[in-house]
C-alpha positions, 0 to 999 in steps of 0.5 A: 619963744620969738615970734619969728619962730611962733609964725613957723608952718609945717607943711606937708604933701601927701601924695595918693598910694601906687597902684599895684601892678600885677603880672599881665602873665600867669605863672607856668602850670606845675605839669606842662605839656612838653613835662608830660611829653618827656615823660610818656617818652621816657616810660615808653623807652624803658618798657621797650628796653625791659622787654628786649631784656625779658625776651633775651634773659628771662622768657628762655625755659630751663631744659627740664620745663622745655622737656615736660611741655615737649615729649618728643624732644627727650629723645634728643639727650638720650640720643647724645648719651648713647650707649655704645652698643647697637642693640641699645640704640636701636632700644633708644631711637625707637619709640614704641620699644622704649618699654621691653619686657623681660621675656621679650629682650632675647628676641629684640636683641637677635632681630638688632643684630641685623640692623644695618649701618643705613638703617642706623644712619636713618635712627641717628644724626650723621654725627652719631652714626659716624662714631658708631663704626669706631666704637664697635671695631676690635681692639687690636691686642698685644701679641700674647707672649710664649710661656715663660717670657715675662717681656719681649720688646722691639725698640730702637734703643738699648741701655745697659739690657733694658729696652727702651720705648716698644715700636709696633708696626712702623719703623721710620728710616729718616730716624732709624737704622738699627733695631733691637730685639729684647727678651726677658724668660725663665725656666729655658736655662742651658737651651739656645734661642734663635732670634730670626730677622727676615726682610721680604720673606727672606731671612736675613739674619739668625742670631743664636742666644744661649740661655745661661741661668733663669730668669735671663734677660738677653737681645738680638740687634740688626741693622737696617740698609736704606735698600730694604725698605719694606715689610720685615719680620722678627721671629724666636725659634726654640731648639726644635725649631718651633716659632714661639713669637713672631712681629711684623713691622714696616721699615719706610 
């Protein structure tokens, strides 16, 4: 080793450590106060929409329940269901005779025949009461056919002697001018018929059929003039002169 290199220092300068800085702010606290007040309006937003939804879904009562807790409102379905005759609704809309005894029913049913309709419109709701003329008024029946037809038809077509569809009391001029009256009998072999067309009271045509073999299907057809719009009759008369059938009806 030189001596140059034996007179070689090392020198060092230490410097003092860095203090540590720390942050002059504290760090935000886990819930906040605009955290919580988010939250509180988020709850109170969800309760109000559950209770919208509880008062339109889940508070309605089923019909049954409403009918338990609610006596006087079980009248109302019965009413709806009514029965067709008056005595029954009478029976129903009457409270103090919704029980009757069994040997008491003759006379509830005689005093219920005189009821009235204003005493029924005071019983019933106006729409039930309205209905109540149509369900007891007589059903117009068929005219009963003379012994031995089988059919008698007023239609305003005929093919190869069958009849086409029956007209009952009303004859359209616009679409018809021509009528036909079909009959189908047995047991008047050899006898004549008469098939009589009257319009306003005056006989406008006889048609005489003769009766060949039985059964037997035969007709009689009349034209009808756009001057004799009005009321028309069509009638079956036997050999002495008897009217077996008779049908009114309407050319307008």
């Amino acid at each position: 080793m030189t001596e140059q290199a034996a007179k070689l220092t090392v020198k060092v300068k230490l410097h003092a450590a860095q203090p540590v800085v720390l942050p002059t702010q504290a760090a935000p606290a886990r819930f906040s106060k605009l955290k919580l007040t988010v939250g509180a309006l988020v709850l109170l937003l969800l309760s109000g929409f559950g209770y919208l939804l509880w008062l339109n879904f889940l508070a309605k009562v089923p019909a049954a329940v409403a009918a338990d807790h609610h006596p006087l409102q079980q009248t109302q379905p019965i009413q709806q269901a009514m029965p067709t005759s008056a005595a029954a609704v009478t029976l129903l809309t009457s409270p103090e005779e919704t029980v009757v005894d069994p040997k008491d029913a003759e006379p509830i049913a005689t005093s219920v025949k005189a009821t009235t309709a204003v005493d029924i419109d005071v019983l019933l709701p106006a729409s039930v009461a309205s209905a109540i003329p149509a369900l007891t008024a007589p059903v117009k029946q068929a005219p009963r056919l003379p012994e031995g037809f089988s059919r008698i038809v007023l239609t305003a077509t005929m093919e190869k002697l069958e009849p086409g569809e029956a007209i009952d009391s009303l004859v359209a001029e616009t679409q018809i001018q021509r009528l036909y009256l079909f009959t189908e009998l047995q047991g008047y072999a050899g006898q004549e018929l008469i098939h009589r067309w009257s319009f306003a009271g005056k006989v406008q045509a006889d048609v005489l059929l003769t009766i060949e073999d039985s059964p037997w299907r035969t007709y009689s057809e009349k034209w009808l003039l756009p001057n004799q719009l009005g009321s028309w009759r069509v009638e079956i008369i036997d050999q002495q002169q008897n009217v077996l059938y008779q049908h009114d009806f309407q050319y307008q």
